[in-house]
BAFI-3210 file (N, C-alpha, C; in Angstrom, 3 decimals, decimal comma, padded with zeros to 6 digits):
// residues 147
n [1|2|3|4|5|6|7|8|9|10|11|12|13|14|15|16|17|18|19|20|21|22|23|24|25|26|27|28|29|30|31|32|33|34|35|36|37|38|39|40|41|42|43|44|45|46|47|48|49|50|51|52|53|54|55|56|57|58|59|60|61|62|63|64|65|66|67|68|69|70|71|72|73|74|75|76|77|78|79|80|81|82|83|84|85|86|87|88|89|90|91|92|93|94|95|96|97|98|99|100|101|102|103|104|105|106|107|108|109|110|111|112|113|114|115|116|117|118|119|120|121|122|123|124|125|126|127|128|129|130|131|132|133|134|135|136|137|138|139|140|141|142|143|144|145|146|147]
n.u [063,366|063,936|065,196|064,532|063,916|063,864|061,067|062,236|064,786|064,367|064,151|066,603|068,354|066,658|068,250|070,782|070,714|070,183|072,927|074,442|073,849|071,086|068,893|065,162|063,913|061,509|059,570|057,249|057,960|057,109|054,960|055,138|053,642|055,658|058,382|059,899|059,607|061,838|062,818|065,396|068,171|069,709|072,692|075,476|078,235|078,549|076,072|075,794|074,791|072,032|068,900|067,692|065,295|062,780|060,390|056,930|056,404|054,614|054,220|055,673|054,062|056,029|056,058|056,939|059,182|060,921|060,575|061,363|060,742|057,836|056,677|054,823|056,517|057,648|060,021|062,158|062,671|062,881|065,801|066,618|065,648|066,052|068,388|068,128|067,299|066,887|065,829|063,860|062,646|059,353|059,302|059,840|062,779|063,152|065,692|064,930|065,731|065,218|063,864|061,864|060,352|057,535|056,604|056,527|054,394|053,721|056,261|056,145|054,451|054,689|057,385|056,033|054,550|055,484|054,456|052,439|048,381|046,661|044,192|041,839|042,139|044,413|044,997|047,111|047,373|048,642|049,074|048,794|046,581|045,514|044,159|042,838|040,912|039,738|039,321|036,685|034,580|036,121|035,749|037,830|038,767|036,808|035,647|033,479|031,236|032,012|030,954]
n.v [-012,457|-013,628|-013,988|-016,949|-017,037|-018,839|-017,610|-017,322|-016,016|-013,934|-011,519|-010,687|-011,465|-009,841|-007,563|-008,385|-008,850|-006,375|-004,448|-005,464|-004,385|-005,361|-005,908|-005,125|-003,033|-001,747|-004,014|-006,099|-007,587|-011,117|-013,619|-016,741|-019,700|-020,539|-018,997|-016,234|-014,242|-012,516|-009,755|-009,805|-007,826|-008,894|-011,973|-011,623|-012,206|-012,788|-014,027|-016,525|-019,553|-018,960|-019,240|-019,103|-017,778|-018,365|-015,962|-014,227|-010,977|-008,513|-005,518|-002,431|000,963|003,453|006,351|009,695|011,566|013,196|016,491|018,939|018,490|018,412|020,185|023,497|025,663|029,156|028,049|028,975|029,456|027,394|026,111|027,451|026,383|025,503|022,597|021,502|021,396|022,341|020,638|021,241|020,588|019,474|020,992|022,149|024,009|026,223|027,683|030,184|031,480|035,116|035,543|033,225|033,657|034,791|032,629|030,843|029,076|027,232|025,759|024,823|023,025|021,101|020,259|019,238|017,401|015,308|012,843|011,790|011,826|010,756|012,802|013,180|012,390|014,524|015,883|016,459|015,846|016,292|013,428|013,534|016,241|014,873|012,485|013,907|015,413|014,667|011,588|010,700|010,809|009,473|005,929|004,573|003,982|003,375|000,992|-002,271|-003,243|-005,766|-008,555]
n.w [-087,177|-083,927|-080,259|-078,107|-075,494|-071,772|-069,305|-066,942|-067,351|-069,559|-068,794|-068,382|-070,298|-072,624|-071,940|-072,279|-075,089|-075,960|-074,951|-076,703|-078,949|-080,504|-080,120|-081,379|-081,595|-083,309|-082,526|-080,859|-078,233|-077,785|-076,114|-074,567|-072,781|-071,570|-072,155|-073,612|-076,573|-078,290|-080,361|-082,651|-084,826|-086,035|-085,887|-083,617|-082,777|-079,201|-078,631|-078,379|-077,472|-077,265|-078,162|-081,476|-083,233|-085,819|-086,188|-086,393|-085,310|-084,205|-084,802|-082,819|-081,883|-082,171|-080,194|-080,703|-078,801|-078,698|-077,335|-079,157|-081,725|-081,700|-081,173|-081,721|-083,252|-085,044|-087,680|-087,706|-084,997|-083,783|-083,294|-081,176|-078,756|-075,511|-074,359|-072,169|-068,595|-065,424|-062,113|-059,545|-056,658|-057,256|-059,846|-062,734|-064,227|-066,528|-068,393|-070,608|-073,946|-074,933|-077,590|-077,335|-074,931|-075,182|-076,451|-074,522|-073,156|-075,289|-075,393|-072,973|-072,817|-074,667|-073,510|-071,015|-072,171|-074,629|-075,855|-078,506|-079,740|-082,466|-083,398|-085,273|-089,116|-089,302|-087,785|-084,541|-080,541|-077,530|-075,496|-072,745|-072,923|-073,844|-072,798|-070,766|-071,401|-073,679|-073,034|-072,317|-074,405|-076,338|-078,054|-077,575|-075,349|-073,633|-071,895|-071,573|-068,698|-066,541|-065,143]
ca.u [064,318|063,883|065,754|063,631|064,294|063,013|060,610|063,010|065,466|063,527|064,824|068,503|068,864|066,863|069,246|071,942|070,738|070,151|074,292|075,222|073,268|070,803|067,441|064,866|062,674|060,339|059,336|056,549|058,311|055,999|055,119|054,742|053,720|056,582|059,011|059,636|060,350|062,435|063,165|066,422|067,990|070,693|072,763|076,158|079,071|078,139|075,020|076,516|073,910|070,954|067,948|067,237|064,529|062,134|059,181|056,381|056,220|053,834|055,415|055,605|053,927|056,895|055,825|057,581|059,305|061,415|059,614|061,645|059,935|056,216|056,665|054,394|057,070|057,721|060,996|063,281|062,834|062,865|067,348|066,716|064,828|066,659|068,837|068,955|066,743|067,130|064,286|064,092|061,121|058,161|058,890|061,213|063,189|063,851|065,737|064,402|066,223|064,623|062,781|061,400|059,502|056,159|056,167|056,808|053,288|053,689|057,234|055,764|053,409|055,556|058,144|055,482|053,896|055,688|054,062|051,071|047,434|045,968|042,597|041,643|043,184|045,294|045,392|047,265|047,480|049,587|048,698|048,045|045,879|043,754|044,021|042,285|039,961|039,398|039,062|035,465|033,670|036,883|035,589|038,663|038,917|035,652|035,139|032,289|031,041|032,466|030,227]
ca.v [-013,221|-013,449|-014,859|-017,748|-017,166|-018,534|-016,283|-016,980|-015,534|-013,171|-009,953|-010,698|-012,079|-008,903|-006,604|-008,729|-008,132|-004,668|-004,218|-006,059|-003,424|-006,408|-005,862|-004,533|-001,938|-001,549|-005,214|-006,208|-008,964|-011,906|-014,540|-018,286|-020,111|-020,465|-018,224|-015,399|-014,039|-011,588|-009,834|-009,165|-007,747|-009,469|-012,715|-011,414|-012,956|-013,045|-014,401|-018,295|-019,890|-018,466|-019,895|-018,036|-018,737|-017,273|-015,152|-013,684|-010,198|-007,310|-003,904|-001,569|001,956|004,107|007,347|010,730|011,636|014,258|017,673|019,585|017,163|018,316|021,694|024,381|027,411|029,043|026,595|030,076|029,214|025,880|025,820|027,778|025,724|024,365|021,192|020,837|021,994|021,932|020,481|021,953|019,918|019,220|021,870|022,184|025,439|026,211|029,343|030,555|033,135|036,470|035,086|032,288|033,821|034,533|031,230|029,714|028,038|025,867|025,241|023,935|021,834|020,180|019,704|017,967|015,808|015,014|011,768|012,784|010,937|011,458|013,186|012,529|012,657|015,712|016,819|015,785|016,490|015,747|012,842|014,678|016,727|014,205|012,205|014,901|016,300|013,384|009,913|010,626|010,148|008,173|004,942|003,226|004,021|002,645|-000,901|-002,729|-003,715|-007,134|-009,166]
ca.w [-086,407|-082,637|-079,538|-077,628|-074,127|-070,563|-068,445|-065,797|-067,461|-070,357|-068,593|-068,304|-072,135|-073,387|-071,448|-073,646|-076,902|-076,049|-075,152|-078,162|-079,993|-081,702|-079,739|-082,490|-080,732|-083,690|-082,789|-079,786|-077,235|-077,272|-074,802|-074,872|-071,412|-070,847|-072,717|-074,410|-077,600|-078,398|-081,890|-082,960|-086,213|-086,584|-085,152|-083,618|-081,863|-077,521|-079,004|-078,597|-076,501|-077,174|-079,264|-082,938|-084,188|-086,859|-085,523|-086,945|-084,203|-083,930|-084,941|-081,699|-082,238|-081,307|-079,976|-080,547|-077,269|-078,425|-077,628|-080,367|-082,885|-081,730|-080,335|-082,783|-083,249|-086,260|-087,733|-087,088|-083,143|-082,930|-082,722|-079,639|-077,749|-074,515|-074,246|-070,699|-067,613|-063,743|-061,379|-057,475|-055,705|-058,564|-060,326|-063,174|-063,921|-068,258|-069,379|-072,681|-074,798|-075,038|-078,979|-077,073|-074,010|-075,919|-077,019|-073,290|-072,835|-076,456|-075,273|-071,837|-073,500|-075,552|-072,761|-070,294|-072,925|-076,510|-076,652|-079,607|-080,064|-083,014|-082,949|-086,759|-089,885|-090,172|-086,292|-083,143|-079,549|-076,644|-075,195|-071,693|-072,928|-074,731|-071,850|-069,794|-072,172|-074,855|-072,815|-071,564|-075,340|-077,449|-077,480|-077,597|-074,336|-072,575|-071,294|-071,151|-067,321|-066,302|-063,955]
c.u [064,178|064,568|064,667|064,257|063,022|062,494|061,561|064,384|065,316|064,723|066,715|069,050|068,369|068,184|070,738|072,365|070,310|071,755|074,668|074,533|072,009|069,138|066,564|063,854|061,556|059,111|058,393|057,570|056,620|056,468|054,088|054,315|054,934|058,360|058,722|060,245|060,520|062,984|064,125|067,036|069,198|071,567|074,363|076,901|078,877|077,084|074,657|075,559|072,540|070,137|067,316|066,349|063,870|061,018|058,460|055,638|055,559|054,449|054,566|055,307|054,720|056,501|056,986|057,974|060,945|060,988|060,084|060,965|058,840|055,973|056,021|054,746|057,256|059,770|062,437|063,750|063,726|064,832|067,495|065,923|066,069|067,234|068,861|067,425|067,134|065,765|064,700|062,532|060,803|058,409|060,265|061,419|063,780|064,122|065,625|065,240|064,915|063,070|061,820|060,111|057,936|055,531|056,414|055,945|053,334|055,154|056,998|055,364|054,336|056,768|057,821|055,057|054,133|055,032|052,503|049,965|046,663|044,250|041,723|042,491|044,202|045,055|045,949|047,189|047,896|048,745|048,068|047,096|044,656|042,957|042,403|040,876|038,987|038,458|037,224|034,380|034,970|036,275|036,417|039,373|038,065|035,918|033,547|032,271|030,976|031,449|030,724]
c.v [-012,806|-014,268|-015,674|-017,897|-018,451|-017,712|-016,054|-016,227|-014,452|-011,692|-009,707|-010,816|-010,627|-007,735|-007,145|-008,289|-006,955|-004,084|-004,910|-005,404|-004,054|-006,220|-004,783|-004,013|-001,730|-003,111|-004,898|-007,594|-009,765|-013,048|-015,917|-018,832|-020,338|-019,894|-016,981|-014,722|-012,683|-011,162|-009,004|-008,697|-008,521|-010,499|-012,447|-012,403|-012,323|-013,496|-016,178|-018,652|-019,713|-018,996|-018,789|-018,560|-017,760|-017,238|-014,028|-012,430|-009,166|-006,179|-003,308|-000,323|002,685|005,476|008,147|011,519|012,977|015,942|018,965|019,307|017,604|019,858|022,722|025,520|027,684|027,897|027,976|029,677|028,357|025,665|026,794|027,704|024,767|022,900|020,826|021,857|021,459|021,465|020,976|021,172|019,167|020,172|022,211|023,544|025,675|027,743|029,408|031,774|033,898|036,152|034,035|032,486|034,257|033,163|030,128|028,884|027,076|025,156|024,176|022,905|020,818|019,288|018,699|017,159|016,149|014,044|012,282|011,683|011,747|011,740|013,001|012,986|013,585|016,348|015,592|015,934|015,424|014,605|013,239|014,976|015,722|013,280|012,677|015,097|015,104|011,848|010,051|010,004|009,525|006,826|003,457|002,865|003,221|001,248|-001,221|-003,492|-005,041|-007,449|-010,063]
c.w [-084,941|-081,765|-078,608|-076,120|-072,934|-069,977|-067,678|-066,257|-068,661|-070,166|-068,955|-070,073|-072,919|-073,178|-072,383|-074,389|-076,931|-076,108|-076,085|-079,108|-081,160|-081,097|-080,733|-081,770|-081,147|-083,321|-081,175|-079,275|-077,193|-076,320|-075,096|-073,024|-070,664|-070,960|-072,978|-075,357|-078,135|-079,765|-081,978|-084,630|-086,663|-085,581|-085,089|-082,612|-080,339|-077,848|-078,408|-077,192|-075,956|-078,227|-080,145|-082,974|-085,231|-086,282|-086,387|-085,930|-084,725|-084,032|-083,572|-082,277|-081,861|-080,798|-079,989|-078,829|-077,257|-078,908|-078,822|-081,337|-082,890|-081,147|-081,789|-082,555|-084,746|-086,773|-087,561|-085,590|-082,794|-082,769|-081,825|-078,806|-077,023|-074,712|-073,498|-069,697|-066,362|-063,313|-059,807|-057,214|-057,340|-059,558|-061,351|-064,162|-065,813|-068,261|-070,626|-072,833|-074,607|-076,298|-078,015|-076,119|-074,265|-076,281|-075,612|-073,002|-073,716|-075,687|-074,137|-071,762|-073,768|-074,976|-071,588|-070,840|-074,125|-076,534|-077,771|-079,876|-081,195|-082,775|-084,236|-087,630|-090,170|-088,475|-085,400|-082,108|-078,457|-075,951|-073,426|-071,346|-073,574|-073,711|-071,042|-070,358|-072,723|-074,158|-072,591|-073,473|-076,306|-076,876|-077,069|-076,167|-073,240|-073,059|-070,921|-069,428|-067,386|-065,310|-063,517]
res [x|x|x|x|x|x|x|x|x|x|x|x|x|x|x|x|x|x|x|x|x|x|x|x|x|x|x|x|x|x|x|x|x|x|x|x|x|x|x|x|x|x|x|x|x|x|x|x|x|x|x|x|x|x|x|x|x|x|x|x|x|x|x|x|x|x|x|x|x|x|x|x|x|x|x|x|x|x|x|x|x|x|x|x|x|x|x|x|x|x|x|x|x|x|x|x|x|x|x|x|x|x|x|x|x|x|x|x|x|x|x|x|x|x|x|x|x|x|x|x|x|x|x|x|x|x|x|x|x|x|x|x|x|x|x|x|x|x|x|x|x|x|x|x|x|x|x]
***
């Protein structure tokens, strides 16, 4: 089930069905020339004026984005890992308990990049780092030269 918006108005209508709690995140927004369609889970009252229709949408890969979730401590640690940090300039400021400060470089990791790419079956790594390291031989990365 999706809402059938105008482009010209696309943004404003998702922002809608996002405060009416109905915008379905696992879903891809698609696009018509001159619309676009939006997938919701359900058809609630402020809705009145908007076009339903039925849509066949693209699941969205959601990425992991909370670094508790991807952080490698032993599972003793991990409920004293930080809820909160300060930033001053570029540079942002975490107090760790006392257990934690051995483990400050995984924690770092994990706090500049939770999003995770897998690397094959049974490993992952921060997207970051794969970034950095990885893109040069993945090939899902290279493009062929346009002329």
């Amino acid at each position: 089930m999706a809402v059938k918006a105008p482009k010209g108005v696309g943004e404003s209508t998702r922002k809608k069905l996002l405060d009416l709690g109905v915008l379905d995140v696992s879903l891809r927004i698609d696009r018509t020339d001159d619309h676009i369609i939006i997938p919701v889970t359900k058809v609630v009252e402020g809705m009145e004026g908007l076009e339903v229709v039925e849509a066949d949408l693209e699941e969205r890969g959601l990425a992991e984005t909370d670094y508790k979730k991807v952080v490698r401590l032993p599972e003793n640690l991990v409920p004293l890992l930080p809820t909160s940090f300060d930033i001053v300039g570029d540079v942002g400021i975490v107090r760790l308990p006392e257990e934690l400060v051995p483990h400050a470089i995984e924690v770092g990791r994990a706090m500049r990049c939770p999003d995770q790419v897998p690397v094959d079956a049974a490993r992952l790594i921060g997207a970051c780092n794969y970034n950095l390291f990885h893109r040069t031989t993945d090939t899902r990365f290279w493009v062929d030269d346009v002329e």
